[in-house]
N, C-alpha and C positions, 0 to 999 in steps of 0.2 A: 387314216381319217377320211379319206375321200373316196372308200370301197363304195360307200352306200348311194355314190354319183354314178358308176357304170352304169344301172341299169337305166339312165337318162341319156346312152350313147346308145349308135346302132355298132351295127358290128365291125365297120368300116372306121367306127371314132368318133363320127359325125353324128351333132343331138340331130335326131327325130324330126322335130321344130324345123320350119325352113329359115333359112337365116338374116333375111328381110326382119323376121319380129327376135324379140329377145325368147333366151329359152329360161321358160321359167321354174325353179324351182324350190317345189312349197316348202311351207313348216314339214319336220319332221322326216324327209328325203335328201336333207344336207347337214353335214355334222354342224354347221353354227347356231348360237341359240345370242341374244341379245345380249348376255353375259360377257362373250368375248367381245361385246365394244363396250369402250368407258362409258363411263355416266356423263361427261362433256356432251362426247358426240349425241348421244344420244337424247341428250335436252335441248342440243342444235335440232337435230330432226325433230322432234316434239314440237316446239314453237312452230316450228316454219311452216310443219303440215296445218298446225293449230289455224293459220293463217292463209290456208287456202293452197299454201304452193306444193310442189312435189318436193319432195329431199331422202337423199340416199345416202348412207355412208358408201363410200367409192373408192377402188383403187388397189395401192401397195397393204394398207390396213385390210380389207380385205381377203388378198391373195397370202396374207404372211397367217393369216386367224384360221386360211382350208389347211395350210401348210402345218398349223400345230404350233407355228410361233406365236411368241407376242410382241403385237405392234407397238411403236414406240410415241408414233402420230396418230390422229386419225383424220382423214378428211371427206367432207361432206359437199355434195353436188345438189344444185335444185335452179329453178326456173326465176327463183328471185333474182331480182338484178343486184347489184355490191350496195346498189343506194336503198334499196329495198330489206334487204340484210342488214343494215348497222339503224337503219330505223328499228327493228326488232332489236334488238341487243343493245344494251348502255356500254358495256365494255369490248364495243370492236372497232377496227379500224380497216380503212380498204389501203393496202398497200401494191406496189407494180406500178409500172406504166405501160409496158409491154404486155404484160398478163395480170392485169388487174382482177386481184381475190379480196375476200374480207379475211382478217384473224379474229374469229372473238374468243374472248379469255372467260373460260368457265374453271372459277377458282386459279389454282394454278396450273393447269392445261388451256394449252388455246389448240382450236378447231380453227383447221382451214377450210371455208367455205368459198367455194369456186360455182360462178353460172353455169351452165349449159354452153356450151361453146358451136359453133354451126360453121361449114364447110366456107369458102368466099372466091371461090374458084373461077368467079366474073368479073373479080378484080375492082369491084366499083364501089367496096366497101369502104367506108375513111376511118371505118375504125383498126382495118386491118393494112399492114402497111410490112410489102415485103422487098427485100434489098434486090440487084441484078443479079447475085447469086442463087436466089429461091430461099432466104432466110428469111424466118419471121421478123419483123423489128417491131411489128405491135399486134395485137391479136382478140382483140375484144369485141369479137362478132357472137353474136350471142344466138341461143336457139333450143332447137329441144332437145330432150335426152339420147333419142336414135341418134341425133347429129354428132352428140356429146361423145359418145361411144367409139363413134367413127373417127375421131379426132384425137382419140387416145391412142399414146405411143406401142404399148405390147399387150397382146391379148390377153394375157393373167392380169392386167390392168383393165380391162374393160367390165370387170364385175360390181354391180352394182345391190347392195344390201337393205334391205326393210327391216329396222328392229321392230318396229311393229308391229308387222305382217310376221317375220320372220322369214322372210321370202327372197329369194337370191336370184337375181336377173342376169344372165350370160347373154352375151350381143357378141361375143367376138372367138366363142369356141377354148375359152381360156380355162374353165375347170379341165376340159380335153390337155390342154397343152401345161398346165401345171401339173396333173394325172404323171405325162410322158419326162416331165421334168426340162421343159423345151422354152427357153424366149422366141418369141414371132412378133415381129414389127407387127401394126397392123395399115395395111395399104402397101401402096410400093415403095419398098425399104431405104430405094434413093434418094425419091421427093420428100421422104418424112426427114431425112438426115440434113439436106440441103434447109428444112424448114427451117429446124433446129440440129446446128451440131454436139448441143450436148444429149443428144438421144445416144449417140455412140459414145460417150463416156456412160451413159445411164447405163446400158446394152453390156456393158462391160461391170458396172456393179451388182448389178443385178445377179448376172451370170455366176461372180465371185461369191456372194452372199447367198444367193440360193443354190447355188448348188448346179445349174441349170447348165445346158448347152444352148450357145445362140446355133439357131434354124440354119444351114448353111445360103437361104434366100435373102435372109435378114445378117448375114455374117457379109459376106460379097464384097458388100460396096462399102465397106468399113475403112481398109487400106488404102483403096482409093481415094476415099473424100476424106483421109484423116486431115489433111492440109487446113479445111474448114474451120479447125479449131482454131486457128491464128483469129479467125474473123468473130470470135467470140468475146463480149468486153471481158477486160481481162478482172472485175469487181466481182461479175457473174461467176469465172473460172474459179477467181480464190474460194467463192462457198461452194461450190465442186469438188472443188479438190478436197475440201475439209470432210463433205461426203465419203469421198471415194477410202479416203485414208483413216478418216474415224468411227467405222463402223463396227469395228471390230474382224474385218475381212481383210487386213492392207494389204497382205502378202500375197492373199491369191488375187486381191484387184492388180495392183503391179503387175503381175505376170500377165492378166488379161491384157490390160494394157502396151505392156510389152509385145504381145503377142500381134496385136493388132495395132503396133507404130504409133499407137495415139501417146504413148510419155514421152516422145520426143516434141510429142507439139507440146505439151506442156511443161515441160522444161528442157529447151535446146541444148542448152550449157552442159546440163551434165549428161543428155544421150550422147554429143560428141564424146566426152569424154569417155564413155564407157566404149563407145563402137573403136575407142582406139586402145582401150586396158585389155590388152594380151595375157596378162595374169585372171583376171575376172576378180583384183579383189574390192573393186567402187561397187560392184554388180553385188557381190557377198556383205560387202558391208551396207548396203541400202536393203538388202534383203533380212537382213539380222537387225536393221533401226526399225522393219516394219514387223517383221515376230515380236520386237521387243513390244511395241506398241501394241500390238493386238496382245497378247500378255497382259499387258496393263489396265487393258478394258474392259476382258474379262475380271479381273482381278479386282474390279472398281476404283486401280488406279487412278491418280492426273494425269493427263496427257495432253501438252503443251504444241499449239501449233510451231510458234517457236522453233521447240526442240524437233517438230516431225521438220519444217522444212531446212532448217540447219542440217538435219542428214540428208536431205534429199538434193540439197546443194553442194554439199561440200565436197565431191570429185570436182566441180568446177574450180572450188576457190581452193583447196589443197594444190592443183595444179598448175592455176594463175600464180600463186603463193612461191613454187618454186622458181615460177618465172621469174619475178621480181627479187628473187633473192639470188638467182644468176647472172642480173644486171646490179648487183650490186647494195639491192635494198637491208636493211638488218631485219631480220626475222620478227620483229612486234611492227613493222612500218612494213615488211612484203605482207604480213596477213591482212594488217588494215586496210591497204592498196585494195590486194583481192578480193575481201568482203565487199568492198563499196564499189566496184565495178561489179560484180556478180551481181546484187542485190538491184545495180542500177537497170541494170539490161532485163532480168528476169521482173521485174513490175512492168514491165512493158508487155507482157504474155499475164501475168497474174501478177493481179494488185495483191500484195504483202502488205497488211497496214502497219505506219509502223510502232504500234504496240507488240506488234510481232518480228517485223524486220531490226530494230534495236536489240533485242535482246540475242536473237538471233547472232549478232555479227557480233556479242558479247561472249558469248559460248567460244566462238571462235580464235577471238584475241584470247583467249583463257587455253588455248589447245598450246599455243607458244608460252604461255607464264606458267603453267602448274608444273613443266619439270625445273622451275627455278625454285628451289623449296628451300635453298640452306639459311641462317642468320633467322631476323625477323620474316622471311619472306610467307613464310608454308602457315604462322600464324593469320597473318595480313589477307592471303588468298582465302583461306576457309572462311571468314567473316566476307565477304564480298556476298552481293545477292545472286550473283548467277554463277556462285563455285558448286552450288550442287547438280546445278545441269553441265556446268561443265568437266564436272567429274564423272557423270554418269556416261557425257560424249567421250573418255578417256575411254571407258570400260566397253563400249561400244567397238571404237577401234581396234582396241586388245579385242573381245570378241570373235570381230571379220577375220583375226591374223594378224594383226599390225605389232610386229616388237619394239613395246615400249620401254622395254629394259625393267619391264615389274612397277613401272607407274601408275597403273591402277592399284594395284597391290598394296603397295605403298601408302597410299592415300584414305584405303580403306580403314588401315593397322593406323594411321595418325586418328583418323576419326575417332575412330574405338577406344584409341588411350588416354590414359587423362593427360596431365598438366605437366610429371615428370616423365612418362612416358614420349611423350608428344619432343621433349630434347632431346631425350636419348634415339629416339628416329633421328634426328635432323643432323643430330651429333654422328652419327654415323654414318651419314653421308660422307665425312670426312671432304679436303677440298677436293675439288676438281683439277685435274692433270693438266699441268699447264697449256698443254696446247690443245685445250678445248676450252678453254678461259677466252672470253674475246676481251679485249682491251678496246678501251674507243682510244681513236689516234688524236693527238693534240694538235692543232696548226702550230707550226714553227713560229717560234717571236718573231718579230720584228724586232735587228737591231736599232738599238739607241741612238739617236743622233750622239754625237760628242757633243761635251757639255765646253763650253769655254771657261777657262780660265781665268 
């Protein structure tokens, strides 16, 4: 799709064009035509020009439309300010504090419209406000599109689109490096990361989802400054993470991640545990929770945060879990110990709200009851609302390797049968061997006083 761009390079790679101006190029010289953007964006740019300003569609929607895919968002850049922007638009709103954008809602798509953003390198901006580590903590310095350009994170991100015109503006050599199939920060790879450390989780989805190698000048300083990610709030990391793992990529983002020490910033608990599983099977069974996921989304499955971080956690609370049950705890009160310490420590790195962390540690108290199936039990669990995720986390296990003595199995064949079926399962179970029967122990009476006479 991007054959009819070479002849816009020189022979070296490098456009023609000197790279102070954008390189620009026309209708009919690049495979996009106004089709591949929605009818949103494109009534976003319509108004805006209508009204004197510039506006582009910009960015990931861009870069994913030369690639042949279809984008999911689209968003749109221009010179209006957020207050400028929702004066045009009845249904937007400016949200951020930090990165203040508008969303306006065209039917049911919303367009993110973002200003021009401009360099603040004098330090004397008050609208920009960076921490002693070189982090952004606000950033609404505003300016023009050259500046805009420069301020973007990787140069197949710096493309900027005219439905209009039909016209495709390069500022930062990114047709070149989507071409080669390459991420390239754009600037020095350090200061951009220090800006913001989730550019190296970006760097990392990216890579996973297209396909791409990070540049090894923009790879570098990856392993070093992964630590950065502690200083990220942890509200920001949670819709991160829902990124990095919902895209339909989990498996090859994990191992990016993996690769470059950043899943341990984001969840400590269970990297220990892994760096100490000499079997590899927490490593097998998070990588078999994230096939399953990406299966799912292809498939246009549900796919539950919930359920992703319940696997993403549970080498932690599995392990906490035996602890607790080697000092003595019973096996439904060591797993609820280990959920609620697990879950406490990990909102401390990423907020889990708890419409997610509830259900969550539900699944898990459900890993100890569903092999208790005999009597009324095996009815009573399948009516619960989180016996089907916690039957699916059964089958997960079994999956990884985990012998559960035919428990998923099991539970499948109860599903399935009906009403006399569903006894004759349970029925043959037959009891349990007495010395796997636990008994709870009584306190001894107290004797009786004597009674007199």
């Amino acid at each position: 799709m991007l054959k009819r761009l070479i002849k816009f390079l020189s022979p070296n790679g490098t456009p023609r064009a000197a790279r102070r101006a954008p390189h620009v190029i026309p209708s009919g010289s690049h495979p996009l035509t106004p089709d591949h953007i929605s009818s949103g964006a494109r009534n976003v740019v319509d108004v805006l020009k209508g009204q004197g300003y510039q506006a582009y569609v910009v960015g990931g929607c861009v870069r994913d439309a030369l690639l042949g895919l279809h984008p999911k968002d689209f968003d749109v850049a221009t010179d209006a300010t957020p207050e400028q922007v929702t004066a045009l638009f009845r249904r937007s709103r400016i949200i951020g504090r930090r990165f203040r954008i508008v969303h306006v809602h065209m039917g049911r798509e919303v367009i993110e419209v973002t200003t021009f953003r401009a360099g603040h390198g004098d330090g004397n901006h008050k609208d920009a406000v960076q921490s002693d580590q070189g982090m952004l903590l606000r950033d609404n310095v505003f300016g023009n599109i050259d500046e805009d350009a420069r301020r973007r994170d990787f140069t197949a991100n710096a493309l900027y689109y005219d439905p209009q015109a039909n016209t495709l503006y390069d500022y930062a050599n990114g047709v070149r490096d989507i071409e080669s199939r390459t991420l390239v920060v754009i600037g020095d790879p350090e200061t951009r990361y220090r800006e913001d450390p989730v550019r190296m989780l970006r760097a990392a989805r990216f890579a996973a989802k297209l396909g791409f190698s990070i540049s090894p000048e923009s790879a570098a300083p990856i392993v070093p400054l992964s630590g950065l990610i502690a200083d990220v709030p942890p509200a920001r990391l949670f819709d991160e993470v829902l990124k990095l793992f919902l895209s339909g990529h989990a498996l090859a983002t994990f191992r990016q991640l993996q690769d470059y020490q950043l899943s341990a910033q984001l969840f400590p608990q269970t990297a220990e545990i892994l760096a100490r599983d000499s079997s590899g099977f927490y490593l097998d069974f998070i990588e078999q929770a994230l096939t399953n996921t990406d299966k799912r989304i292809r498939t246009n499955q549900r796919v539950t945060p919930a359920f992703l971080f319940a696997a993403l956690l549970w080498p932690a609370v599995n392990h906490m879990r035996a602890e607790f049950e080697a000092r003595g705890e019973t096996p439904a009160m060591a797993i609820q110990k280990a959920g609620g310490l697990v879950v406490a420590r990990q909102v401390n790195r990423i907020a889990i709200p708890r419409r997610f962390s509830q259900p969550m540690r539900e699944i898990w108290d459900l890993q100890q009851r569903l092999p208790n199936r005999t009597g009324t039990r095996a009815g009573h669990l399948v009516s619960l609302p989180r016996f089907r995720a916690a039957y699916d986390f059964v089958l997960l296990r079994e999956q990884a390797g985990e012998d559960l003595n035919g428990l998923g199995h099991w539970w499948t064949r109860y599903q399935d049968a009906d009403e006399s079926g569903r006894r004759k399962l349970v029925e043959a179970l037959g009891r349990e061997p007495a010395a796997k029967r636990k008994r709870r122990r009584r306190a001894p009476r107290k004797p009786r006083p004597p009674t007199e006479s």
